[in-house]
N, C-alpha and C positions, 0 to 999 in steps of 0.2 A: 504493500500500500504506500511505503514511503515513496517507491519509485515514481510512482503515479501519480503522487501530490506534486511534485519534483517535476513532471512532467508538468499538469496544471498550471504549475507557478509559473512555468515558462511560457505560458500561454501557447502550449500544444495543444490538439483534441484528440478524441477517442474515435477507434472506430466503433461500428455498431455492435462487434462482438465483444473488444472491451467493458462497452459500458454496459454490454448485458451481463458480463463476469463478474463485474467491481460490483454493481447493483445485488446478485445473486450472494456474493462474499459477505457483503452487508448487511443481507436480510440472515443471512445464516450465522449470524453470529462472530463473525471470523476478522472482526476490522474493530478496534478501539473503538470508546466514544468519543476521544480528542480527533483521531483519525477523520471519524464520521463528521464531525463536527466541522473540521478543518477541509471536509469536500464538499461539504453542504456549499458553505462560503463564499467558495470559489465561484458556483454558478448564481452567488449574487453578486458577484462584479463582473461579469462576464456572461453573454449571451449561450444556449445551449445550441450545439447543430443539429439540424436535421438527421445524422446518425446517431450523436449521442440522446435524442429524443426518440429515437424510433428501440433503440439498445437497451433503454433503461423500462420502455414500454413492454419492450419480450419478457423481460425478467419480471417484471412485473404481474404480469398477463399470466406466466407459467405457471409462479406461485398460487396464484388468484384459485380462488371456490368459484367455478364459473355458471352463470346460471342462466337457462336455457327460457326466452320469451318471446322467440322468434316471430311465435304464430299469432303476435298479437302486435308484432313490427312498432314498438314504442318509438317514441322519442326523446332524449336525454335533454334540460338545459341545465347546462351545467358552467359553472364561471372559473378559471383558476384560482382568483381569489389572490390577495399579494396586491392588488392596486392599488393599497393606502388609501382608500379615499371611504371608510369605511360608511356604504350604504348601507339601509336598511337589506331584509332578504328577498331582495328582489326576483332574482332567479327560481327562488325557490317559493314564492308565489302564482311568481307565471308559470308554474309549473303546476299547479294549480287549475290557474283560471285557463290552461290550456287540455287540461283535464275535463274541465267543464262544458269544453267547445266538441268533445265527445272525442280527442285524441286520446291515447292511449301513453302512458308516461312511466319512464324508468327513472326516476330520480336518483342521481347517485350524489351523494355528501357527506360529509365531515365536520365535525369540531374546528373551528377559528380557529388558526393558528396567528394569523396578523391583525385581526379583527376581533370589534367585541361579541361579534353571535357567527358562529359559522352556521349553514342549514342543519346542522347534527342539533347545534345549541337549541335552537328554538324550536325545532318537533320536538325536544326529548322536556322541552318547558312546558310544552302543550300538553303534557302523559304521553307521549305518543314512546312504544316499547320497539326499539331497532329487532329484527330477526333476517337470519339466511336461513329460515325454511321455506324451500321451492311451495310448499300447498298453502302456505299463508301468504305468502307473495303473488301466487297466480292468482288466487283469491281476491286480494285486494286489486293486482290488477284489471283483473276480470268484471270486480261490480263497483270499484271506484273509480275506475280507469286509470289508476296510477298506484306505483308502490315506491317505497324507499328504500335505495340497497344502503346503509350504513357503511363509507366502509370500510372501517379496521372488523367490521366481521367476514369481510368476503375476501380482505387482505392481513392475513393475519400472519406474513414476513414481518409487517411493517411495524411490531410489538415494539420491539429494537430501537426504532428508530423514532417513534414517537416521542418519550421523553427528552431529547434530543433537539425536536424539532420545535416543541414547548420552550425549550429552555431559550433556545435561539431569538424565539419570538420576531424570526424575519422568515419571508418567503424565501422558499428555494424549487429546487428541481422538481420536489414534490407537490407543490402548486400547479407548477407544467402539466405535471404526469397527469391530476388529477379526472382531463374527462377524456381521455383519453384509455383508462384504463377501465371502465364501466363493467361490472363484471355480467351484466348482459349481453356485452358488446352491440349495442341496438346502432344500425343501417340510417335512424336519424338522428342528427344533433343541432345543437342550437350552441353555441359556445362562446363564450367568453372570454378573451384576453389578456393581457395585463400589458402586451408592448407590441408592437408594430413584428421586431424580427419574429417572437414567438407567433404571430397571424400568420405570416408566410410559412415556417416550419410546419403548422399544422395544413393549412392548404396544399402542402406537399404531399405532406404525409397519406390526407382525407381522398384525394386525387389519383393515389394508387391502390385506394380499396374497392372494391367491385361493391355495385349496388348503393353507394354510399351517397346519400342528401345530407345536405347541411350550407349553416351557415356560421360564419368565424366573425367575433362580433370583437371591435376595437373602436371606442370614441377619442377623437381625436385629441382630447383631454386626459384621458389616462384610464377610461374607468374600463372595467372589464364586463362589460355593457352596452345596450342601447342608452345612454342615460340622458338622452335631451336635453343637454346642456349645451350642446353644441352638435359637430357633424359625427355621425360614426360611419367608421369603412367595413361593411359588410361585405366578408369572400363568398360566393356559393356556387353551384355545380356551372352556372353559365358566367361568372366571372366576377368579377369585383365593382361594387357601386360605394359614394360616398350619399348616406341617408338624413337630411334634416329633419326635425319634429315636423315640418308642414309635412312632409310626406308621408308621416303617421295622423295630420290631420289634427297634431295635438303642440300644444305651446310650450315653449321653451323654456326649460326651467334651469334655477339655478344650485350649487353646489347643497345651500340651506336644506333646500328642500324637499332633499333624497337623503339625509342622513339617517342615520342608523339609533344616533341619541350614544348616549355613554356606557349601558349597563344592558345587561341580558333581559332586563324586567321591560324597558324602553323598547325594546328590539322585538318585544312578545306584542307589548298592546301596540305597537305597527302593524305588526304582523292580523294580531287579530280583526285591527279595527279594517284593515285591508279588506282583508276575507269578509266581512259584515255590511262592507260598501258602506264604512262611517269614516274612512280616512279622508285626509285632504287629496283635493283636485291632482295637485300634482303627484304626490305616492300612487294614487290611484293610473294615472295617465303613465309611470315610465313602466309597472309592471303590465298594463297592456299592451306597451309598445313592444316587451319582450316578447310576452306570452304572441302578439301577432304575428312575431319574428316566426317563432316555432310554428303557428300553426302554417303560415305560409310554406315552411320547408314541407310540412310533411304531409299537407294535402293539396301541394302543389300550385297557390292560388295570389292572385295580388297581393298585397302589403293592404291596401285600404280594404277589401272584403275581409284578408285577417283582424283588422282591427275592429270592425265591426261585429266580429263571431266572438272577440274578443273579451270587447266592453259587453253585450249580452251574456256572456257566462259570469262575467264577474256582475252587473248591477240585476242579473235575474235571481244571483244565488245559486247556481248553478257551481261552479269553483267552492264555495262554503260547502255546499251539500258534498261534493267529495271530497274536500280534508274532514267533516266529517263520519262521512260514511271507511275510511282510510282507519279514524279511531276508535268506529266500532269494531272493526273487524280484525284489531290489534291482538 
């Protein structure tokens, strides 16, 4: 491992089958926590490549509990998370109200690591109980139209490395990794960001997989997001557009107004008042600009028809009635 840090500092890269080994070494136990700590690092001063992103997804992917939801062809939105700009849980609303639009939804998420609620934080605030059993999963996605894969339960290399990635309390490669390793592996995504290079590695990446829809969401501003503050540059199968809030129909909001609040408790009554169609204008307005994001990849359709299927799931209750029906069948 010494070597390879050595390498790092000199600002070498990995091929794809190194960085599948060093990943693999890691999760097995077999590399110090200073080691571990000291390669996290590197990939926050420095950009990750297209092989070292694609290296550290095999090992990842290998290890993984993988779970089979083919036949019900979901779709993931899913953020890297790392963008400092701590929103509220946006993604993991529109995931939601894109449930409600009668898509079918694999949620995958985690605990904060740079942020004060990661999507783990605030379903597990709401009662809601994490599981990797396939019959309560299909279940839920079957009559809520969505489940949530937790996942240090479908990734359970990543024991290791977790206290680690706490202590660091900065993003690293495992923000990257994170929707990228889905352990449904689902044909659509909706994705989020956190920098321009990492947009293009995942368009590389999404571009060599057969069947695959999506879109790669980066606002010009930083957020790992649609966040209507500004322009965001959306990649998908026919190419790359730069997206204003007019062409979601919806008004432009400012950094205030998408916050997240300071605390886990702040981050729940967002979250709830979202879902109850008692938040403000604008919370309300940037998770449907996602949730349209999504619907648009994966039933094929304009931007402005998604947002109108959109804002109906969420102000009919539609979107509520599945995160609760999601907790009855917890």
């Amino acid at each position: 491992m010494k070597e390879i840090l050595n390498e790092l500092f000199e600002h070498k890269t990995l091929s794809r089958k190194r960085a599948h080994d060093i990943l693999t070494a890691i999760t097995a136990g077999e590399v110090n926590d200073s080691q571990i700590a000291a390669f996290l690092t590197v990939y926050g001063m420095r950009s990750v490549t297209v092989d070292e992103l694609a290296g550290f997804r095999d090992a990842m992917l290998e290890q993984a509990l993988l779970i089979d939801l083919e036949k019900y062809n979901p779709i993931d939105l899913c953020g890297t998370g790392g963008d400092g700009k701590n929103t509220f849980n946006i993604s993991t609303l529109a995931s939601f109200v894109t449930a409600g639009s009668g898509v079918k939804v694999a949620k995958h998420g985690n605990y904060g690591v740079s942020s004060v609620s990661g999507s783990s934080n605030v379903m597990e605030s709401m009662g809601f109980k994490f599981t990797n059993d396939f019959e309560t999963l299909e279940k839920q996605i079957d009559q809520a139209n969505i489940c949530f894969l937790h996942a240090p339960l479908f990734h359970p290399a990543m024991k290791a490395v977790a206290p680690i990635r706490r202590a660091l309390g900065i993003k690293t490669f495992f923000n990257m990794l994170g929707p990228l390793v889905n352990p449904a592996r689902p044909k659509l995504q909706s994705v989020g960001v956190f920098n321009l290079q990492l947009a293009r590695n995942y368009e590389y990446l999404f571009q060599n997989e057969e069947g695959k829809r999506y879109a790669i969401l980066h606002a010009h501003d930083g957020y790992d997001e649609v966040s209507l503050t500004g322009k965001t540059r959306i990649a998908g199968n026919i190419g790359v557009v730069d997206v204003k809030p007019s062409d979601f129909s919806l008004d432009k909001l400012t950094m205030n107004q998408i916050s997240g609040g300071e605390s886990l408790e702040e981050a729940a009554t967002i979250f709830k008042n979202v879902l109850e169609n008692k938040a403000t204008a604008a919370q309300k307005s940037v998770v449907i600009a996602n949730a349209a994001t999504a619907i648009s990849v994966a039933q094929e359709m304009p931007l402005l028809m998604a947002v109108e299927k959109a804002t109906e799931s969420l102000e009919s209750g539609k979107a509520l009635e599945c995160f609760e029906k999601l907790l009855e069948l917890n």
